[in-house]
N, C-alpha and C positions, 0 to 999 in steps of 0.2 A: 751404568758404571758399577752401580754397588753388587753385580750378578758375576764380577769378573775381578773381584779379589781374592777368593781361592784360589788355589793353585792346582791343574790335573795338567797329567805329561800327555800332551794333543796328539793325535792321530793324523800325521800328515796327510793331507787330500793326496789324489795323485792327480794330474794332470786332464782337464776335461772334466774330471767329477762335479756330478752335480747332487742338489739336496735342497727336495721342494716341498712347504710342510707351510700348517696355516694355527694361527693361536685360535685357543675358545670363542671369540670376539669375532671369527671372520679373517682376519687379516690374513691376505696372502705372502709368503715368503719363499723369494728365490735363490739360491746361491751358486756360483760358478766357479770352479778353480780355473783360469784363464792363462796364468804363466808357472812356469816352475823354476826356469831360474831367470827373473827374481821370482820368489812364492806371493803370485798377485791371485785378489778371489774380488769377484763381481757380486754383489749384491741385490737385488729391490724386491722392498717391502711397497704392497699396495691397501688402502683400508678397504674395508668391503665398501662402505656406501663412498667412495672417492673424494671422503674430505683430504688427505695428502698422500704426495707419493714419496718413499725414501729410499734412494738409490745411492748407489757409489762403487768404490772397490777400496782395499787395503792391500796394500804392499808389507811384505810381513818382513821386520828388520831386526836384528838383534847384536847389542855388543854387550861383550862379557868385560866386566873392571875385577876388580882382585876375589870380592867376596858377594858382585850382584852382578847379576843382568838386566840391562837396559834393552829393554821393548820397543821398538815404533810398530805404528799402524799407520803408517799414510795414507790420507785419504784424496781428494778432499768426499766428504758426505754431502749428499744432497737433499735437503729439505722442498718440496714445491707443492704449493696449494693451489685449489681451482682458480683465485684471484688471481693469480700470474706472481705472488709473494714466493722468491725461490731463495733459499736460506743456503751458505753452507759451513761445514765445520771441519775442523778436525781432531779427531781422538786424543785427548793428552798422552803423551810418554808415561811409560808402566816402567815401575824402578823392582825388581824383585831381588829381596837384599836376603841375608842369611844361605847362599849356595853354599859353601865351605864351614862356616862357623855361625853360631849365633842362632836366634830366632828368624824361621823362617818369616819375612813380611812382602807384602806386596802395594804398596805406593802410587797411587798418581803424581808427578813432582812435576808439573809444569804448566804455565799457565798457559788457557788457551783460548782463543779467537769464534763467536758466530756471527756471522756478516750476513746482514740485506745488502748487495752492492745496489739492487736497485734503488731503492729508498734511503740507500744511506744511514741504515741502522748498524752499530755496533755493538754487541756485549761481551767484554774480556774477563773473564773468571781466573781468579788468582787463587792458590792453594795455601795453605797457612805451613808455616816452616818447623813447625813441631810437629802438628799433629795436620797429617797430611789427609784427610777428609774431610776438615773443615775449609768450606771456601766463603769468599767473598768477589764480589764484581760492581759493574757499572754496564748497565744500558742506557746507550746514547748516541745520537746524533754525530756522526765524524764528520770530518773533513780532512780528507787523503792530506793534501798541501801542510798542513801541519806539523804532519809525521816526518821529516827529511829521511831521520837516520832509520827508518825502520826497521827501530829494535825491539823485542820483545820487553813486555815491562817487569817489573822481578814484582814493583810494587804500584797500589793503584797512584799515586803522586807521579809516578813516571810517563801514564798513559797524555801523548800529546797531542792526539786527533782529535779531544772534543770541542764541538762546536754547541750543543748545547745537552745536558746531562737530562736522561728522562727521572729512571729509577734504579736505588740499589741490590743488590742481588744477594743472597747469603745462606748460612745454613751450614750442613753434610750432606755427602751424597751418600752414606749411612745413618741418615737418619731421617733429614727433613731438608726440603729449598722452600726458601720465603724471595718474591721475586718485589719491590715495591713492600705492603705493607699484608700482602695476600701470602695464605701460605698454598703454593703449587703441588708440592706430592709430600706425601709421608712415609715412613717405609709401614707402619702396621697397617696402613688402611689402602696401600694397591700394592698388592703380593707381586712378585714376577710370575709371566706366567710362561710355561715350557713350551717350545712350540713341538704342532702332532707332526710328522712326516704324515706326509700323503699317502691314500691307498694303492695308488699305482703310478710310479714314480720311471722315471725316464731307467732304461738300462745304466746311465751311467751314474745311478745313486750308490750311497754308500754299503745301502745294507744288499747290496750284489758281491761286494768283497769277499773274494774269500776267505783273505787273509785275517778280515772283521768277521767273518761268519761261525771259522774256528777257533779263532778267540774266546768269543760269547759262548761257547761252547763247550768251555776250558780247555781245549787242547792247543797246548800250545806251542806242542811242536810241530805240528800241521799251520800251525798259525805262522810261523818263523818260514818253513819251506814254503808257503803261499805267498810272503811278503816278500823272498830274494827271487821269488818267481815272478813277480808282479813289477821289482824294482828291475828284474834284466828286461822285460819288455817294454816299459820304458824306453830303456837306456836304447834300444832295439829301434823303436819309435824315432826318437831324439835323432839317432843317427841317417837315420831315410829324411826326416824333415833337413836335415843339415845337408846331404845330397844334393835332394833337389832345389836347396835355395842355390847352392852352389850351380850346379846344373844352368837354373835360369839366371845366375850371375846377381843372387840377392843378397844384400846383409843379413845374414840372422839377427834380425834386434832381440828377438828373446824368445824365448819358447811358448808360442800362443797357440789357444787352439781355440774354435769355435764350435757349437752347435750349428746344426744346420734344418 
């Protein structure tokens, strides 16, 4: 989370792009643009020696209020170890305040949920209401039955599934999490680390773009004529897939596309 409070203006995937790259460490990393409207991207990370695997996708959501934009990323993520232990989460809401007036800021505001369903493990992480990188939580034992109204809790007194409390959770996730009485990561002592793009990467990686090609390049108006050339084909595309669902009498649910 702490790699993704800057702010840079993103580079729409286009539809089918893919971008397959590995960190220092080994770890394998795949990514998929799968829909375009809605904008959904597939995910998994694998380790090299196969202690976990993390997989998912995010559906990328956005509402604009007077002077921010509210972010979603729906997931849900999937955590699963060789033990059969299969975790999942999902990404807190991004409040990015300062669009019109003000100091740009970028916010996590909402508390949010990792679940073992199998085992019955919960940890809820709540965000502090000032100073919105400070958190606190509770891992613990649920029991669904408890919950009726299944509402989100604002504060940990609210939370009503537990059945028996293991340990508490706290810290920033700009600075340090202490999970129990152990401190789990710090930011000076594990840096992020960038992931490489691979050597030879499927034709539909990013850096085949043109429109990214003359970019980096500085030309940018070879950049702009590449991008309304790349968005009519698209649109070109979109229209034949629309065809032939009609054709064999299908719902378009969304614009999906696979590798094969």
């Amino acid at each position: 989370m702490y790699t993704t409070v800057q702010l840079e203006k993103p580079f729409n995937p286009l539809l089918g792009e893919t971008f397959q790259s590995y960190f220092l460490d080994g770890t394998r990393v795949y990514c998929e643009m799968i829909s375009h409207h809605p904008p959904i991207g597939n995910f998994l990370m694998e380790d090299p020696e196969e202690l976990y695997t993390f997989y998912g996708h995010y559906e990328f959501k956005a509402k604009v209020t007077s002077n921010a934009l509210n972010l979603r990323t729906d997931g849900p993520n999937h955590l699963v170890f060789p033990d059969g232990q299969h975790i999942t989460f999902i990404v807190p809401n991004k409040k990015v305040g300062g669009m019109l007036w003000g100091d740009r800021t970028v916010v996590h505001d909402e508390s949010y949920t990792i679940e073992d369903r199998k085992n019955g493990w919960k940890c809820v992480v709540l965000h502090d209401t000032k100073r919105h990188d400070v958190v606190h939580g509770k891992i613990y034992k649920y029991k669904p039955e408890l919950n009726l109204q299944r509402k989100e809790p604002q504060k940990l007194s609210e939370i009503k599934d537990i059945q028996q409390e293991i340990c508490d959770v706290s810290g920033s996730y700009l600075e340090r999490v202490v999970i129990g009485d152990k401190e789990y990561w710090h930011i000076d002592k594990v840096r992020p680390m960038k992931p490489i793009p691979v050597a030879n990467p499927l034709p539909s990686d990013p850096r085949f773009r043109d429109d990214l090609i003359w970019m980096f390049r500085g030309h940018q108006e070879y950049a702009s004529i590449w991008k309304s050339h790349l968005e009519n084909q698209q649109r070109h595309e979109r229209k034949l897939r629309a065809e032939c669902d009609k054709a064999h009498g299908r719902e378009p649910a969304f614009q999906y596309h696979h590798h094969h």
